[in-house]
SEDREN-796785 format. One line per 5 residues: number of its first residue (from 1); their letters; for each residue x, y, z of C-alpha. Coordinates in steps of 0.001 Angstrom, whole numbers, plus 500000, padded with zeros to 6 digits. Each point is the difference from the previous one (the first is absolute). Example, Ala and Ser with C-alpha at 12.3 -4.5 7.8 and 13.67 -1.06 7.14 Angstrom:
1	as	512300/495500/507800 ~ 501370/503440/499340
END
This chain:
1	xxxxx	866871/413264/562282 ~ 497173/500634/497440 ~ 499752/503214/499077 ~ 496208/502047/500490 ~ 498648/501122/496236
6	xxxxx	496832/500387/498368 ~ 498476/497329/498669 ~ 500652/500027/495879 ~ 503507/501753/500438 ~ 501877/496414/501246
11	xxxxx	503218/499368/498117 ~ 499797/496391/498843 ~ 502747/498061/498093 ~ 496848/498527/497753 ~ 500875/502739/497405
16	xxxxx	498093/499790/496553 ~ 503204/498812/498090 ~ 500069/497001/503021 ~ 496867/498737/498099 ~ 500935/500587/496824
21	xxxxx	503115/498637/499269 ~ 500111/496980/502173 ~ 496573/498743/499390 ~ 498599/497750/497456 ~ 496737/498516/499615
26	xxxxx	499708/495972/499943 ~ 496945/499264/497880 ~ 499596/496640/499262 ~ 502031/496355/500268 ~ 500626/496688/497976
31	xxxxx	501971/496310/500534 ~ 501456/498428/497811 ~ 501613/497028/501144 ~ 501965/500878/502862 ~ 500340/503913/498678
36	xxxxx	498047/502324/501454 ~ 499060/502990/497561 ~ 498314/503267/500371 ~ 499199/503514/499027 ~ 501604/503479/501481
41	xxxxx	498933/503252/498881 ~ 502573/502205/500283 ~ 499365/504059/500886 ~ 503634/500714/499506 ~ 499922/498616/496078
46	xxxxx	496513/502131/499346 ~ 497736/497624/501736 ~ 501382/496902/497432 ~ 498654/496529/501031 ~ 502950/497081/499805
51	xxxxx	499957/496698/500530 ~ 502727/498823/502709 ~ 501009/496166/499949 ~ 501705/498292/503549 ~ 501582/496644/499860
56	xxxxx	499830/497622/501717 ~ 503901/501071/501355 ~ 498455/503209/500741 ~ 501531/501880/497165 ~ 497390/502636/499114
61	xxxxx	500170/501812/496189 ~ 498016/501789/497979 ~ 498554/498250/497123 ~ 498990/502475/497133 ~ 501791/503070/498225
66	xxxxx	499587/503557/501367 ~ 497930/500340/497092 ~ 497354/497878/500806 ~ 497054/500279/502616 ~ 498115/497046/501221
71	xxxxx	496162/501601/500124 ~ 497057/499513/498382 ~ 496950/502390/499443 ~ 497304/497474/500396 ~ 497239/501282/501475
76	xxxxx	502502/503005/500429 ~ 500902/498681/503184 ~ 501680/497439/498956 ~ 501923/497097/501913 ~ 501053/496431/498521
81	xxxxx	502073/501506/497800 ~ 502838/496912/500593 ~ 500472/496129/500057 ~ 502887/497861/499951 ~ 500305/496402/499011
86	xxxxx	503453/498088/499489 ~ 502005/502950/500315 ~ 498119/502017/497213 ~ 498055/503249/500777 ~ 496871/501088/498288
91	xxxxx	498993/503344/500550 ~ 498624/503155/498989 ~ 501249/503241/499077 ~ 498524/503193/501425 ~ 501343/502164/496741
96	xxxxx	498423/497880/497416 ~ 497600/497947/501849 ~ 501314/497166/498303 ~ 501307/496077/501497 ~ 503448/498886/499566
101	xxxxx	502086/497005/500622 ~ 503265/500338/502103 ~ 502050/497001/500876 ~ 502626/500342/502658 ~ 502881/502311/499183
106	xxxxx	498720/500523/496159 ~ 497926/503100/498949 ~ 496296/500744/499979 ~ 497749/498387/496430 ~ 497022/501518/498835
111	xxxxx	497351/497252/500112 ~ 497510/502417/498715 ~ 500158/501967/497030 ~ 496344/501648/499589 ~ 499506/503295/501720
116	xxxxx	496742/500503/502394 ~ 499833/497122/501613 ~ 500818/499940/504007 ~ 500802/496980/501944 ~ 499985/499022/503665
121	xxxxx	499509/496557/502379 ~ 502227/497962/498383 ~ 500724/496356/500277 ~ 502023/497416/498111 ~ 498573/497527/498297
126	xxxxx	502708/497114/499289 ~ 498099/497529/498044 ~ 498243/502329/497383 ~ 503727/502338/500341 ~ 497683/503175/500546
131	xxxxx	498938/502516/502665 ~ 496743/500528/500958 ~ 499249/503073/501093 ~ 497033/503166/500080 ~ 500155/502068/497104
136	xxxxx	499076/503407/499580 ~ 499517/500892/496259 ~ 500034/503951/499502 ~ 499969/499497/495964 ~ 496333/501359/499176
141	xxxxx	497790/502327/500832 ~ 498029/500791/503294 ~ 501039/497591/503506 ~ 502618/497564/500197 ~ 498948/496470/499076
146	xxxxx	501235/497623/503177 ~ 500567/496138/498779 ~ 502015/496711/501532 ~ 502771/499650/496780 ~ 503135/498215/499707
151	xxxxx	503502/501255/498713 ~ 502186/497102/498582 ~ 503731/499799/501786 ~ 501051/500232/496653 ~ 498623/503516/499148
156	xxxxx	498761/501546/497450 ~ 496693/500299/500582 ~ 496971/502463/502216 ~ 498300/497088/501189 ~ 497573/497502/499202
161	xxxxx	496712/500350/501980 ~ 498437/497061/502344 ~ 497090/502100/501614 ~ 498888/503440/499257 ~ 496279/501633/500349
166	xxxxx	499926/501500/503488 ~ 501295/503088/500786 ~ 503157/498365/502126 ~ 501858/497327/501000 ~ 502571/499153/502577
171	xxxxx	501687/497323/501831 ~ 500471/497354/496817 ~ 501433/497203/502137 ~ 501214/496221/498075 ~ 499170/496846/502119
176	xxxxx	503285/497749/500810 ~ 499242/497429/497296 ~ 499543/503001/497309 ~ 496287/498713/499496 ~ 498152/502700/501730
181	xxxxx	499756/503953/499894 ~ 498859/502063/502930 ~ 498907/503516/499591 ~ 498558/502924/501548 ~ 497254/502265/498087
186	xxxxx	497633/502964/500290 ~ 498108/502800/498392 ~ 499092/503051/500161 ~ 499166/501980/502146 ~ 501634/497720/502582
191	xxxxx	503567/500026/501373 ~ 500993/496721/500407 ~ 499224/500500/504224 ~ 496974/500759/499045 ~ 499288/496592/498737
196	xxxxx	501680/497658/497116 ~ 500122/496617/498822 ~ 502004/497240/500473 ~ 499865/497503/496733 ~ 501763/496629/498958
201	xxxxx	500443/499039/496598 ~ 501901/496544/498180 ~ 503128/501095/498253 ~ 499708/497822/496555 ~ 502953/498161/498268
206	xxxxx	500509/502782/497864 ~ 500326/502895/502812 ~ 496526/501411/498987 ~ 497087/499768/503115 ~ 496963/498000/500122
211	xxxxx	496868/501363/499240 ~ 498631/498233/503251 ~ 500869/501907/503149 ~ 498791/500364/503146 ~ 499427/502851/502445
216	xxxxx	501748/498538/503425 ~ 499471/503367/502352 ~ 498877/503561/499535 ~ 497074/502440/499335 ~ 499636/502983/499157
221	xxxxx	499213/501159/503731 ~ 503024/497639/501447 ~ 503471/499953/499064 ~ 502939/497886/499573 ~ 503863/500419/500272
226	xxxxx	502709/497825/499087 ~ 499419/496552/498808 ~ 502364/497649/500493 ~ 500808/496083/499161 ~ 501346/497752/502824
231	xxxxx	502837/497930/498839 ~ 496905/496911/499091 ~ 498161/502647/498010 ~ 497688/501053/502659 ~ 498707/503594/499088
236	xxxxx	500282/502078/503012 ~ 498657/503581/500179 ~ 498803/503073/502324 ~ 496746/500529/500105 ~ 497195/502564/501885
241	xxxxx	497470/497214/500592 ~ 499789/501209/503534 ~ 500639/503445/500026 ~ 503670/499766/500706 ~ 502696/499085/497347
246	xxxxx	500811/496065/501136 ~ 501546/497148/498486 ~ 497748/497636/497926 ~ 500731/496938/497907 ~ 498082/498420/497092
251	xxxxx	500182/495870/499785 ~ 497843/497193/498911 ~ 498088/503819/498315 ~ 498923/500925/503272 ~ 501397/502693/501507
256	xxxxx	500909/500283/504076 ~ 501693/502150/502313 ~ 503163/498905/501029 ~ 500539/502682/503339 ~ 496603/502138/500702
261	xxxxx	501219/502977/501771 ~ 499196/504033/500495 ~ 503217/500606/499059 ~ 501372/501159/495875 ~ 501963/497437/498286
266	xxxxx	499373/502519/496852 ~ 500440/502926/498493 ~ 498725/502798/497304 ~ 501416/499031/496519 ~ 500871/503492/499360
271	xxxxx	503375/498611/498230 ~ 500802/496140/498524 ~ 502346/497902/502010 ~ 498891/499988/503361 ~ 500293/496939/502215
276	xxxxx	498832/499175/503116 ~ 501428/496546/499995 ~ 501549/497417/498751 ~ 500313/495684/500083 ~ 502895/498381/501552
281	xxxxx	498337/496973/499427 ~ 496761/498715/499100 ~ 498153/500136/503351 ~ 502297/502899/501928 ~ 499749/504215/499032
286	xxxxx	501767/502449/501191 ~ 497849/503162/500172 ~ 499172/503191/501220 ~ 497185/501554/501407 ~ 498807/503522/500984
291	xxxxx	497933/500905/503437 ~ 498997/502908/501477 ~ 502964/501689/497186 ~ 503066/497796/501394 ~ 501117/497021/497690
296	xxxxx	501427/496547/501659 ~ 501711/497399/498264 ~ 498461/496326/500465 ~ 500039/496582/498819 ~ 496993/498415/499129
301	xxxxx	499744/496067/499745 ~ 497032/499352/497453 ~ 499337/496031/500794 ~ 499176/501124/503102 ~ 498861/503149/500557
306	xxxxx	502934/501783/502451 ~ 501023/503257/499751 ~ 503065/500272/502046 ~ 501732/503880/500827 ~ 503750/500566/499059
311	xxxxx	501756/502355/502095 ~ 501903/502882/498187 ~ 501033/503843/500544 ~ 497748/500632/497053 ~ 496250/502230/499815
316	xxxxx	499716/500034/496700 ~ 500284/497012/496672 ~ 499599/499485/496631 ~ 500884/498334/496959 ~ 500695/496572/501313
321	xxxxx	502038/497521/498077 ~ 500677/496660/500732 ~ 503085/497398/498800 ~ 501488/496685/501095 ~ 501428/501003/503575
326	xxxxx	499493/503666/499997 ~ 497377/502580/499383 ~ 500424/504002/499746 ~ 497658/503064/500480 ~ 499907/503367/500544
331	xxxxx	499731/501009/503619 ~ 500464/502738/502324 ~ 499102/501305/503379 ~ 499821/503596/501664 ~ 503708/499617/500675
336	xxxxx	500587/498030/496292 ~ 500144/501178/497123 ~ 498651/497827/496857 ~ 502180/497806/499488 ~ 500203/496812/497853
341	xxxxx	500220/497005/502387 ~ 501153/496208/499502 ~ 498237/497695/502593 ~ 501211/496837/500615 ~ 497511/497442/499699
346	xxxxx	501638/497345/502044 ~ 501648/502278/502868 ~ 498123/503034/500070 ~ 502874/502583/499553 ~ 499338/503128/498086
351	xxxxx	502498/501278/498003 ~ 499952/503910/498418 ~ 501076/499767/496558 ~ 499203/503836/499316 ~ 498298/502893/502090
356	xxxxx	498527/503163/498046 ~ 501996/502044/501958 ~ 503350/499830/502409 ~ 498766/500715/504057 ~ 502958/502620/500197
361	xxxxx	498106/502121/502365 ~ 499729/499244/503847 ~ 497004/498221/501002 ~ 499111/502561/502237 ~ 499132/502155/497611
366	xxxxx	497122/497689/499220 ~ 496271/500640/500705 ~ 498134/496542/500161 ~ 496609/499615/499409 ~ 497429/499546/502584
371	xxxxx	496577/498472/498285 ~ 496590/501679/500608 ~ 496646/499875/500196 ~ 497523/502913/499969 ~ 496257/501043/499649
376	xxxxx	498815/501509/497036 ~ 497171/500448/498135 ~ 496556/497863/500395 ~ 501428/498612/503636 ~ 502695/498088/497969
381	xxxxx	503562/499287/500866 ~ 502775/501065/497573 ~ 503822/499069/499839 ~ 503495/501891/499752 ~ 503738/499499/501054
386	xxxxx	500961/502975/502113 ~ 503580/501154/499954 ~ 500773/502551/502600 ~ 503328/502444/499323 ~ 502960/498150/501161
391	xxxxx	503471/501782/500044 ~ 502800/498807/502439 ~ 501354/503564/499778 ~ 496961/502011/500710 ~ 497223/500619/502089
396	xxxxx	497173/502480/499609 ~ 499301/502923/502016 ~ 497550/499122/503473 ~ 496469/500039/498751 ~ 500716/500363/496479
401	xxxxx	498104/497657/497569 ~ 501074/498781/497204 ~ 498914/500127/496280 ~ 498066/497342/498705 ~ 500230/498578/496799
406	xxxxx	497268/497489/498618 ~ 500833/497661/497094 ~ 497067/498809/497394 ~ 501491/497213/498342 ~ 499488/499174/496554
411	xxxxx	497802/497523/498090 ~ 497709/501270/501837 ~ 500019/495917/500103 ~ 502699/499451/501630 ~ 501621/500121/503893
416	xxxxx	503197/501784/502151 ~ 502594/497674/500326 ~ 502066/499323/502914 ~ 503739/500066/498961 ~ 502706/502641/500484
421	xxxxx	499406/502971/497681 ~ 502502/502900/500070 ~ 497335/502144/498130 ~ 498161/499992/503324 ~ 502594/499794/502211
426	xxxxx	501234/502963/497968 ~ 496662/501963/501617 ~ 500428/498494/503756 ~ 503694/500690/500602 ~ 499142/503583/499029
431	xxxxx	497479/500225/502445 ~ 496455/499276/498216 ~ 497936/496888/501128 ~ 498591/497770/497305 ~ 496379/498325/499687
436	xxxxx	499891/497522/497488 ~ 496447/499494/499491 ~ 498504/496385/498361 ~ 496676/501662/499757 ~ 496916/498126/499033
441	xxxxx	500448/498335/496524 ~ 503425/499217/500938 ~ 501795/496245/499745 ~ 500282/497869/502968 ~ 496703/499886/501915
446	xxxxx	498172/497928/498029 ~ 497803/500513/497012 ~ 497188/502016/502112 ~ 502169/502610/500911 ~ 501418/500404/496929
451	xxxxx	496266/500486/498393 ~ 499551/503252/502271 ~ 501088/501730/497291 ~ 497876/499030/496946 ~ 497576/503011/499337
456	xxxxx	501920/501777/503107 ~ 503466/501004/498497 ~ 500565/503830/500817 ~ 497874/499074/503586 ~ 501118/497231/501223
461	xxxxx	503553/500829/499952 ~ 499857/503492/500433 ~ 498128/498991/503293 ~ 502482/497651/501395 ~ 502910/502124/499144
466	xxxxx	498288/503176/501782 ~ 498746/498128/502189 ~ 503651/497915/500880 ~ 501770/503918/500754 ~ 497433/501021/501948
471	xxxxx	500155/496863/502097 ~ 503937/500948/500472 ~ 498746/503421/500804 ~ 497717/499016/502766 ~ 502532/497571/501905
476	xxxxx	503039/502789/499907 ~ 501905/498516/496733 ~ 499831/502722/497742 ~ 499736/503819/499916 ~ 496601/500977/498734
481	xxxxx	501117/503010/497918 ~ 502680/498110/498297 ~ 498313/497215/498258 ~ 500942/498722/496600 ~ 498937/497385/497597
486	xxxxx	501998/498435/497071 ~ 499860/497208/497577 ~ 500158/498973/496381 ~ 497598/498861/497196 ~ 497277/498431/501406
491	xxxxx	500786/501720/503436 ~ 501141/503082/498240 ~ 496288/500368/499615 ~ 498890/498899/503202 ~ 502605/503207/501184
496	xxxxx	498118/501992/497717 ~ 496388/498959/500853 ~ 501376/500606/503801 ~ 500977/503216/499618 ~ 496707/501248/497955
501	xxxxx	497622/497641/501729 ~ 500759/500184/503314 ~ 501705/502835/500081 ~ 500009/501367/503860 ~ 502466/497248/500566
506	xxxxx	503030/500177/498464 ~ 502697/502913/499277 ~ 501774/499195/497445 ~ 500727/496895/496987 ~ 501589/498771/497788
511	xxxxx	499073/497759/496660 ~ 502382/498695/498147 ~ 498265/498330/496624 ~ 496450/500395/501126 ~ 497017/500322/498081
516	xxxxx	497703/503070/500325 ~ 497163/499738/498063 ~ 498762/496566/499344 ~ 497922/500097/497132 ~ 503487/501011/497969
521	xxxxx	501379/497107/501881 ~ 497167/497554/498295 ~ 500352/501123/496520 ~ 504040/500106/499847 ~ 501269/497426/501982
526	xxxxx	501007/496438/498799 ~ 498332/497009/499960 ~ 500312/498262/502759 ~ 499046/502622/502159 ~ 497427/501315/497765
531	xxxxx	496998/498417/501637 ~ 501772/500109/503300 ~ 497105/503073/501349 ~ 497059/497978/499624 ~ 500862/498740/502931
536	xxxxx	501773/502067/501778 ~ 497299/502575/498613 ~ 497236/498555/498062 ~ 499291/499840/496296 ~ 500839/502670/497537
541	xxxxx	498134/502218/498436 ~ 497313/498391/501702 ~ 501400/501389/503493 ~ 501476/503053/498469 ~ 498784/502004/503232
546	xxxxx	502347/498093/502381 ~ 502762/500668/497752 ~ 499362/503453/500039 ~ 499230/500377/503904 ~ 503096/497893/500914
551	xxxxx	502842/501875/498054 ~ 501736/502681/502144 ~ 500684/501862/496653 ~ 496346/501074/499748 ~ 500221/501380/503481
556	xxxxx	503063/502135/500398 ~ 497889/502649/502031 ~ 499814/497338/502685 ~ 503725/499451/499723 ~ 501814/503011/503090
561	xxxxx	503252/498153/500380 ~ 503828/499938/498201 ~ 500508/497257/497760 ~ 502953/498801/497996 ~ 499550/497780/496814
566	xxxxx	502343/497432/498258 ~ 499884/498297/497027 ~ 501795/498473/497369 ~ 499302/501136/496226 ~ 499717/496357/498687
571	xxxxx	497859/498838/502324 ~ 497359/497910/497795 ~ 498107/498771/503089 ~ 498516/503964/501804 ~ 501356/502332/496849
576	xxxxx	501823/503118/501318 ~ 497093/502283/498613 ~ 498518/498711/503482 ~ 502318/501488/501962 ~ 500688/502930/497414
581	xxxxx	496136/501081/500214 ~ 500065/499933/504195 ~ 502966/502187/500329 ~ 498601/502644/497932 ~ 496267/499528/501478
586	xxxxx	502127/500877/503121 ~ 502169/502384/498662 ~ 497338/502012/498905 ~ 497939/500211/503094 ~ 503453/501224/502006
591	xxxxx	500242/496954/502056 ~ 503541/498686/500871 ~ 501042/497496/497545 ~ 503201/498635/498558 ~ 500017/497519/496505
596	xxxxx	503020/497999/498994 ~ 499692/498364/496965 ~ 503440/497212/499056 ~ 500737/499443/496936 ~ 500348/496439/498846
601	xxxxx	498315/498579/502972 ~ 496336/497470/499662 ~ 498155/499046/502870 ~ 501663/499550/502694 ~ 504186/502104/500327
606	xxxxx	502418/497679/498976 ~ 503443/502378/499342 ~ 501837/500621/502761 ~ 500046/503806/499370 ~ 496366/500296/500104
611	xxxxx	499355/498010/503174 ~ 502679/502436/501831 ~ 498565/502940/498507 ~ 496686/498967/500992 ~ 500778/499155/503587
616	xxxxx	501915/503131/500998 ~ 497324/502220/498030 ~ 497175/498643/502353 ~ 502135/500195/503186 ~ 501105/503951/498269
621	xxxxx	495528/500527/499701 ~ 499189/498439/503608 ~ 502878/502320/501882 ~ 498433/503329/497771 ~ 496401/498827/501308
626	xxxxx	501269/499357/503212 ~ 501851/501941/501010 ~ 503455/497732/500551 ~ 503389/500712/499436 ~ 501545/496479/498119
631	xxxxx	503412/499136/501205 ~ 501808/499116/496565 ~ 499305/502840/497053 ~ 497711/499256/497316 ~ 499741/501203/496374
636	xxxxx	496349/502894/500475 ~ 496847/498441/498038 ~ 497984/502798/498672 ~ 496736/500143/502105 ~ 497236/502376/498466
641	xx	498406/502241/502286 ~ 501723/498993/503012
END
């Protein structure tokens, strides 16, 4: 018999320390030979990245010292920090920033001895024994300085540069027959979706590049992702030649489509290392592809032009790998966790080598997903995943409504994914309902709806995720008086521009990392992102107005609602004095507010401490607001003027 309580007050067994210390993050994956290798971060060991080896007997170990943490700082962001090749690891170490060498069962050697230099996207080449990789050089004065270098196996050396004189490169990928380079590059003020290059160059006898090479793809107004040789050195890449992120191939130098569709075989290249697919032979791929925000898994014949559908319990891919036999990814579903998966090329069974987190909680705990369309702004059609409050023990009181919770995802280029999250079943089986809101310039509707947001950010999404509660509001989904909006970076400012923007709709919010006032943002973040607002924006100081007129700092007095701030004091990406100057703008003008700043945290909470601390306090501020009565006790966060 389920027992009658207010929504919010549900007992649920997915507890704070349930996430914590049983979850791990996968972030990316590698073959070599018949060993399938990839990266964990680990809350538990202070949000430490390691790399985790499984044979082909299924023995799983770890493969580097406690010491050592397999991240790079590229691009802050990172990813590609790893690559294996006859049982020797390269990678590179989040302390130092530097590469080392590790062959199976021996100890980690320094490959780089200079200091300043940052390196990320790495491949192995055999014949000239050296990496290639992207290197960030931090040595002099004023921005980074992006090249294409090489690191000899051998060590001792920071690199010796192939290409260098545009503001970044990505993506360096060596043909078969160690002949040809591939590589992505762009400039400011784009982001590489935005538009980049795709260019080809002849690797000489001596390792060094020709000076004759050719742009295959690209623009500055189209972009490319992943490039990748067939087995018969056929370059094969992503492009948005048709306003949708499809397969292309360049042969005889003429470049075709190999599967037109409206459907995202592609990504944003906010990190290295992503991989939408992979040869398991010269004319077969196995890929994924995103529509209308679910992924499928397919196999694509190239000779002829056949996309075929494989059936599996998985919503969501990435980081495809291919080897004789077998393949692996990352999948998951709204009943999955991620999870790295083996596929079996030649039956079709699909193995899980390692989930991010044990399913120790009964199913029916679990709120699924329903996708959604709504109006919004202009007569347009936005999307969300809705999550209504789920708990096998409970049931509200007749008539009551529940609290709604809207999520602005980050990026703001990016999209909600689909697979089991216990930091939002955390919210359901307590009683809240979830909308996860892909507003306009998110990934997975093609390259149009994406571009809503150029010149729009702080409109555009502050309209769809008003606009996306309301909705729930009007067909009997959510309680009017008990709306709430959260997110971080990127959508920690879309919560922000909500709540000072549009204010009449929402109650309460929470921001965890997001930025405030945006002409700060421009003149202290890092490079990558520096030029990121004339987009999103338009130029600067040209457009200094917008700036102005779009950061909720500047408008506190519009601002009537609580809010609670997070944020970690090394963040390099939004610096705390964002979050620092909003809490006392609030403070001062006697409006409920709560700040919690953690110590040793960047962009994005990585220690398990902090991601408890920061879950219960914003369940501890929503009951205050609200009025609810939580079932498990919770350390008090100090709210001014509540």
């Amino acid at each position: 018999m389920r027992k009658v309580a207010p929504y919010g007050t549900w007992k649920s067994p997915i507890t704070s320390d349930l996430i914590t210390k049983g979850s791990i993050s996968l972030i990316e994956l590698t073959l070599d030979g018949q060993d399938i290798y990839w990266i964990e971060s680990r809350p538990a060991e202070g949000g430490r990245y390691t790399i985790m080896r499984r044979e082909p007997d299924g023995k799983v170990s770890e493969c580097i010292p406690p010491d050592f943490s397999a991240r790079t700082t590229v691009h802050e962001y990172g990813g590609g920090a790893f690559t294996v090749a006859d049982g020797v690891i390269y990678f590179a170490n989040f302390k130092d920033q530097h590469l080392y060498r590790q062959r199976i069962g021996g100890k980690p050697e320094i490959l780089t001895p200079g200091n300043g230099y940052r390196y990320a996207d790495l491949i192995v080449d055999r014949k000239q024994n050296r990496l290639i990789c992207i290197r960030e050089d931090h040595t002099g004065k004023g921005e980074a300085t992006n090249t294409i270098a090489t690191v000899s196996l051998d060590g001792g050396d920071n690199g010796r540069v192939l290409i260098e004189g545009n503001n970044f490169y990505a993506s360096a990928r060596l043909s078969p027959d160690g002949t040809k380079l591939a590589y992505l590059t762009w400039n400011h003020p784009n982001m590489p979706w935005d538009g980049c290059e795709l260019w080809v160059a002849d690797v000489l006898p001596d390792g060094l590049l020709g000076s004759d090479r050719f742009q295959v793809a690209g623009s500055p107004t189209e972009s490319i992702f992943q490039p990748e040789w067939s087995p018969e050195n056929v370059l094969h890449f992503v492009a948005e030649t048709g306003g949708w992120w499809n397969l292309y191939r360049w042969r005889n130098d003429k470049v075709e489509a190999v599967y037109p569709m409206e459907a995202e075989f592609g990504e944003p290249q906010w990190v290295f290392g992503m991989f939408t697919y992979d040869f398991v032979s010269s004319t077969k791929i196995l890929c994924c592809y995103s529509q209308n925000g679910t992924w499928h898994l397919n196999w694509l014949e190239t000779s002829k032009k056949i996309l075929t559908s494989i059936i599996t319990p998985y919503t969501d891919f990435s980081c495809i790998r291919a080897a004789k036999g077998f393949a692996v990814f990352i999948a998951g579903s709204p009943t999955k966790p991620a999870a790295i998966t083996r596929f079996d090329l030649e039956t079709g069974n699909i193995e899980t080598i390692k989930q991010s987190f044990e399913v120790t909680v009964n199913t029916s705990y679990f709120s699924v997903h329903r996708p959604i369309n709504f109006p919004t702004t202009d007569g347009k059609e936005a999307y969300a995943n809705y999550y209504p409050p789920i708990n096998k023990d409970f049931v509200a009181p007749e008539k009551e409504l529940p609290p709604l919770m809207v999520i602005s995802h980050g990026g703001p280029t990016s999209a909600s994914g689909t697979t089991l999250r216990y930091n939002i079943q955390y919210w359901t089986s307590r009683g809240f309902a979830i909308l996860d809101v892909n507003y306009g310039g998110s990934t997975g509707y093609g390259r149009e709806y994406r571009q809503r947001l150029n010149g729009n950010w702080g409109v555009v999404d502050v309209d769809d995720c008003c606009n996306g509660a309301l909705y729930l509001v009007k067909i009997g989904l959510a309680d009017p008086k008990r709306l709430a909006i959260r997110g971080g970076s990127a959508g920690g400012y879309t919560t922000l521009a909500c709540l000072t923007f549009r204010k009449e709709v929402f109650k309460a919010g929470a921001s965890y990392y997001g930025l405030s006032e945006l002409e700060l943002f421009v003149t202290e973040t890092h490079k990558f992102e520096s030029r990121y607002m004339v987009s999103l924006l338009g130029p600067y100081p040209e457009r200094k107005d917008i700036y102005f007129e779009r950061s909720p700092i500047n408008f506190i007095k519009n601002i009537d609602c609580p809010l609670i701030l997070f944020q970690g004091d090394e963040d390099k990406i939004v610096p705390s004095s964002q979050s620092q100057m909003l809490f006392e703008a609030m403070r001062d003008k006697g409006l409920p507010v709560a700040y919690l700043l953690f110590k040793g945290e960047e962009h994005g909470f990585r220690k398990a401490e902090s991601i408890k601390r920061s879950l219960e306090a914003e369940l501890y501020f929503y009951s205050k607001i609200f009025g609810f009565d939580p079932a498990d006790p919770i350390v008090p966060v100090e709210i001014k003027n509540l």
